[in-house]
VOTOR-444961 format. One record per residue (C-alpha): residue in one letter; x, y negated, z. Coordinates in steps of 0.5 Angstrom, whole numbers, plus 500, padded with zeros to 3 digits. Layout:
residues N
AXYZ...
//
This chain:
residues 639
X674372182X675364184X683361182X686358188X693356188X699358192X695365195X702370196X706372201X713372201X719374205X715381207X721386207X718391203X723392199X730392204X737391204X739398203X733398197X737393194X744396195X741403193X738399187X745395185X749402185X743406180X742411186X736409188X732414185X725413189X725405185X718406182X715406190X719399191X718395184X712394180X705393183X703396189X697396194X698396201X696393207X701387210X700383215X692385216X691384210X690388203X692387197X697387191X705387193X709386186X716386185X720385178X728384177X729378173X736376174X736370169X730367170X730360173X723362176X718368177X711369178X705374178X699372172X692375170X684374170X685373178X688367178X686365171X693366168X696361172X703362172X703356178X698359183X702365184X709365185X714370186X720369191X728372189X731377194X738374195X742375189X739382187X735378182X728381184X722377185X717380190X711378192X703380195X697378193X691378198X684381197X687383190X685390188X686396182X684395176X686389175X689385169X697382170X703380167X710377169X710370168X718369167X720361166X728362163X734357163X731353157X725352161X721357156X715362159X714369158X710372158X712380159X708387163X711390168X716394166X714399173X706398171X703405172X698403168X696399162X691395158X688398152X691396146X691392142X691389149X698388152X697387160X698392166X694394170X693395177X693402180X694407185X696414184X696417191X690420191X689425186X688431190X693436187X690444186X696447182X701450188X701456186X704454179X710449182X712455187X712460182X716454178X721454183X723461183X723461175X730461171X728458165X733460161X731467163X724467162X720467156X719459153X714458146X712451145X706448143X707440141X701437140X700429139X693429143X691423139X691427133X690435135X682433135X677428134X671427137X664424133X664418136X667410135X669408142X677409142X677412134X674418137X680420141X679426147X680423154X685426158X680431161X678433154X682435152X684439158X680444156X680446149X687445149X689450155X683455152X686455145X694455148X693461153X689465147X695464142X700465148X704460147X707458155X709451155X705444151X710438149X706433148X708428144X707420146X705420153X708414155X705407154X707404147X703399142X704401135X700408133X705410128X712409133X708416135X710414142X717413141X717407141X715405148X713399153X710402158X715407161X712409168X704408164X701414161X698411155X691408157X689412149X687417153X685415159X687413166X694415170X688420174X685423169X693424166X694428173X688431172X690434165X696437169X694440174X688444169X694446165X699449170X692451173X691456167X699457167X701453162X707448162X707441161X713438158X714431155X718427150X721421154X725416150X731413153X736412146X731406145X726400146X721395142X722388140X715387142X714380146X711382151X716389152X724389156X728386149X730379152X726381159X727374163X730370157X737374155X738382154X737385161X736392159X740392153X747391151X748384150X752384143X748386138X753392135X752396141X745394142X740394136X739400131X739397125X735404122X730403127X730395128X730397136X734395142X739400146X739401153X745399157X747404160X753400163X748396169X746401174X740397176X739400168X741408169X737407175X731405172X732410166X733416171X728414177X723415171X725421168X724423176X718419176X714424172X716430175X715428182X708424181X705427176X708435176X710435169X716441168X721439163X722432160X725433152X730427151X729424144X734422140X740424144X745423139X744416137X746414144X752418144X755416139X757409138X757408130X751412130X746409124X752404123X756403117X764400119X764393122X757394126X759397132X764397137X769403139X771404146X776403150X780409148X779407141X773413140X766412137X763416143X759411148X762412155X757409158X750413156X755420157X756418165X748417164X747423162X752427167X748423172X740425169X742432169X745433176X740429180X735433177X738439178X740437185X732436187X731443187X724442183X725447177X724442172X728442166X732437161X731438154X736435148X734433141X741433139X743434132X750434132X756439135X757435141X761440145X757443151X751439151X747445156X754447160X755443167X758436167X763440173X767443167X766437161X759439159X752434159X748438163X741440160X738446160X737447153X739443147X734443140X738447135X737443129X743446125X739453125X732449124X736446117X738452114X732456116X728451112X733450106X732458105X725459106X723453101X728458096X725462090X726469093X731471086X736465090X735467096X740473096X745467094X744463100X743470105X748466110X743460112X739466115X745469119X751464120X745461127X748468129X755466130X754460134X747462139X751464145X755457144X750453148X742454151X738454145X731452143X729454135X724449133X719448127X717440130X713434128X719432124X719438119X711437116X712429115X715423111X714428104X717434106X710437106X706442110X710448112X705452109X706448102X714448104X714456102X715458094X709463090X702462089X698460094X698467097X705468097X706462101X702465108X706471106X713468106X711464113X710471115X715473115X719467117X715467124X718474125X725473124X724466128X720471134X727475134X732470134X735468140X733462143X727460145X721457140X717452139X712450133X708444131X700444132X697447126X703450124X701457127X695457122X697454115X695446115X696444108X697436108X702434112X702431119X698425119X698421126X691417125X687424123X685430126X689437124X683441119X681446124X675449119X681452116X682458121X675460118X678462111X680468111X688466109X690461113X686466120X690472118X695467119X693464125X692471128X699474125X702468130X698470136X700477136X708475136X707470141X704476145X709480143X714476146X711474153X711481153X718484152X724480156X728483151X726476147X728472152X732474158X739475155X738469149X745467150X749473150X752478145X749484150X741482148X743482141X746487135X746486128X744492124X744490117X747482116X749484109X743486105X743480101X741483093X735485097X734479102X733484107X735483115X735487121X737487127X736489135X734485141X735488148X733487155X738487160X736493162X736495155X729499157X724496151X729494146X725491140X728492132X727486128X726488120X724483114X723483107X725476104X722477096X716480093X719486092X717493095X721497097X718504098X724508100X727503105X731506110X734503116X739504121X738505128X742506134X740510138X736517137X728517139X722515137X721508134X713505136X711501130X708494134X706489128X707489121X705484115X699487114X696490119X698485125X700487132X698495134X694494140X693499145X686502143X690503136X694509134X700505132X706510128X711513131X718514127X723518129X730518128X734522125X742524124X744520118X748515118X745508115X747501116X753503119X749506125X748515126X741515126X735512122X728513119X725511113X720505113X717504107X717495106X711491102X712485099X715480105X715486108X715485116X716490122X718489129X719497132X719499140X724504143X728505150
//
């Protein structure tokens, strides 16, 4: 396309008053249908209308290959004193290379992508991209009508986290063999409706330049990243999903940004998106940039994203990353690098009245997506309503539990019986918020092995301790998540640049555990005693807490009708226990649904049947004799 100089159109009233007063007050939570880069029609002619904020800059305009990145032939006009440059390129089109071309008070020249780009170049390139994204046509109404009436807390939630880039490979050059988004649409839904896992989270969706920051360490917040392919070809791999009636959750990462050049540190010339002073705006830990929470034209961008995702590309649920780090001023500081607040504490006002604002405006919209935390600390009603003091998410990751069970299950079984509150104390505080159990991404890198290399024994003894694991994680309340190639016993750690070893499922071993796993994610989708009450003590009965010498747990989950409850029994040492004999609550019979060494009983199968009978055990009046295996595992039926 032949350069010309001067070919925008100014003054145009695309973005108006009230979008700028909306905008300067944080609310205007449609933003990303103003700014950034938009194809209309405007006075008969068509082309590319663009709109950033850069209140600092001396001048702004619009470069790329259509004006030979010519930061004088296409200059943008500021509104007012709202700080946005507007302008509209006639006869440009999608697919298009650009930048913002943002001349500072010193005279310098940025060069900076479009923090609103709903596409980007493929690295290592660093331009956006034009697009349009109104045209996908969407086929996954019956999911989004069913999503509505659902309450998630109450309904049944195993997560799959899957970093697309490294679940598979293709066997060809062009993107190092990455599945495109429509790729792995298939495959992934096909092996995930399979296991019976009921929602994918995917990692490192939004734009970002650097592999190993595994997406969160992002440039590009309204971009899902071009690795895999077009916004398009990502809307397409939603619908395919919810289609198959599989949910879609994403991380999203609004703690933090990278101090790449061409990203949000120093915007137009100053920090504009983060804090100024440095000791509220950098993370020493990370070498990154913390968002500002205090300027509304920041919240605003922050939450018009979260929504962004939900509204244009139907995902259910956003998992927030890193919430402690923005909640908690001296978070990664030592004394002198940070600021308190003006209450003297170390807790960041600023980000808790974001958070308040996120998870209401999100629950107001009626969509029935959810907010997730990855908070680590005790921070108190992290999912309770911000009526009442909370930070209202839907569900918070429950790390504490996370730790305790991993120091356990990496035990020797002889000093397990020294350390059997690990197990149980998770039991004292599961009804104190909405909880997800979670084995992640986090727990199988940086040295800390495999999970199956995390267990004890011979290498046969470590698929059968992470057996019995699983089981125990299955019964627990709260809802699950596991990383891929936990549910079939990856050896080597996680490696983003490198796909997971699927000739393993072959092996005999590591199928049997794959197979294990399946069979429990049936069993939890199937049973609402699992899922219905995970925060209440009624869907809940311990039967033996105590057993420590024999490293044996037992306990009861039930339904809120209490019809099909389903009792939870676990051997956490190699030794058998032929004479075991357990408690139970109630007389009846007691179906055996899975053990160990037979996986799940399924319905062509006779499974056993135990009855109760009048002799006291475990406190309770009735019991049944239950002879246990090495890491013996049993979850029983009974009404």
């Amino acid at each position: 396309m032949a350069v010309k100089k001067n070919t925008t159109q100014i003054g145009l009233g695309v973005i108006t008053d009230v979008d700028r007063y909306l905008f300067g007050q944080g609310t205007h939570y449609e933003i990303y249908d103003k700014m950034g880069a938009h194809p209309m029609t405007l006075n008969g002619k068509a082309g590319i209308y663009f709109a950033v904020w850069a209140p600092h800059a001396e001048a702004v305009s619009v470069v790329g290959d259509f004006n030979g990145w010519d930061s004088e032939a296409s200059p943008m006009e500021v509104l007012d004193t709202s700080g946005i440059y507007e302008a509209f390129v006639p006869g440009l089109g999608t697919n298009e290379l650009y930048k913002f071309a943002i001349t500072t008070q010193s005279g310098k020249v940025l060069l900076k992508a479009d923090p609103y780009a709903q596409y980007a170049e493929y690295r290592p390139g660093t331009a956006s991209i034009t697009a349009d994204i109104s045209s996908f046509g969407w086929t996954d109404d019956a999911w989004m009508a069913k999503r509505l009436e659902s309450n998630p807390r109450e309904s049944a939630m195993s997560i799959y986290e899957v970093h697309i880039g490294s679940w598979k490979k293709k066997a060809r050059e062009e993107h190092e063999g990455f599945y495109t988004y429509k790729e792995a649409a298939q495959e992934l839904a096909d092996y995930v409706k399979d296991m019976g896992y009921t929602h994918v989270e995917l990692m490192g969706i939004a734009e970002h330049p650097y592999d190993g920051s595994w997406g969160y360490q992002v440039t590009g917040y309204y971009a899902p990243t071009s690795r895999y392919g077009t916004p398009e070809e990502f809307m397409y791999f939603v619908n395919y999903l919810h289609k198959k009636g599989i949910g879609i959750l994403l991380d999203w990462v609004p703690a933090h940004f990278p101090k790449d050049a061409h990203g949000l540190a120093d915007f137009d010339g100053q920090p504009l998106y983060e804090y100024a002073d440095p000791r509220k705006g950098e993370h020493p830990d990370w070498g990154t940039n913390v968002f500002d929470y205090s300027k509304h034209e920041v919240s605003n961008f922050l939450i018009a994203n979260a929504l962004y995702w939900v509204d244009k590309f139907h995902v259910d649920g956003l998992r927030v990353d890193a919430v402690a780090s923005m909640l908690y001023l001296d978070y990664g500081r030592q004394d002198g690098q940070w600021i308190p607040n003006e209450y003297g504490g170390n807790q960041n006002l600023e980000a808790i009245e974001f958070f308040r604002h996120l998870n209401s405006i999100m629950g107001s919209r009626g969509h029935g997506a959810m907010v997730i935390a990855e908070e680590s600390t005790a921070w108190p009603l992290v999912t309770h309503d911000p009526k009442i003091g909370g930070l209202g998410f839907t569900f918070k990751w429950n790390m504490g539990w996370m730790h305790d069970f991993l120091e356990y299950m990496k035990l020797d079984p002889y000093f397990r019986k020294f350390n059997h509150n690990k197990m149980t104390f998770g039991l004292s505080y599961f009804n104190s918020e909405n909880f997800i159990l979670v084995l992640s991404h986090d727990e199988v890198v940086h040295l800390k092995c495999s999970m199956l290399n995390k267990m004890p024994g011979e290498f046969e003894e470590k698929f059968a301790n992470l057996k019995a694991g699983y089981t125990f994680m299955m019964g627990h309340p709260g809802k699950k998540l596991l990383f891929m190639g936990q549910d079939f016993g990856q050896l080597h750690e996680w490696d983003e640049k490198v796909a997971l070893d699927w000739y393993l499922t072959e092996e005999p071993l590591h199928g049997d555990l794959k197979n294990y796993v399946r069979d429990l994610l049936h069993i939890y989708q199937k049973y609402p005693a699992l899922y219905e009450s995970d925060d209440d003590w009624d869907g809940f009965q311990w039967i033996n807490a105590n057993d420590n010498e024999r490293s044996i747990f037992s306990f009861v989950r039930y339904a809120k009708n209490h019809k099909k409850s389903l009792m939870f029994i676990g051997n956490f040492t190699p030794v058998p226990r032929p004479d075991y004999r357990v408690g139970v609550p109630k007389r009846g019979n007691y179906t055996l649904l899975l053990d160990n060494e037979h996986g799940m009983y399924t319905s062509a199968e006779k499974a056993p049947v135990l009855k109760a009978v009048k002799q006291e055990c475990d406190g309770q009046p009735y019991s049944i004799a239950l002879p246990l295996s090495a890491y013996g595992t049993a979850i029983l039926r009974f009404s």
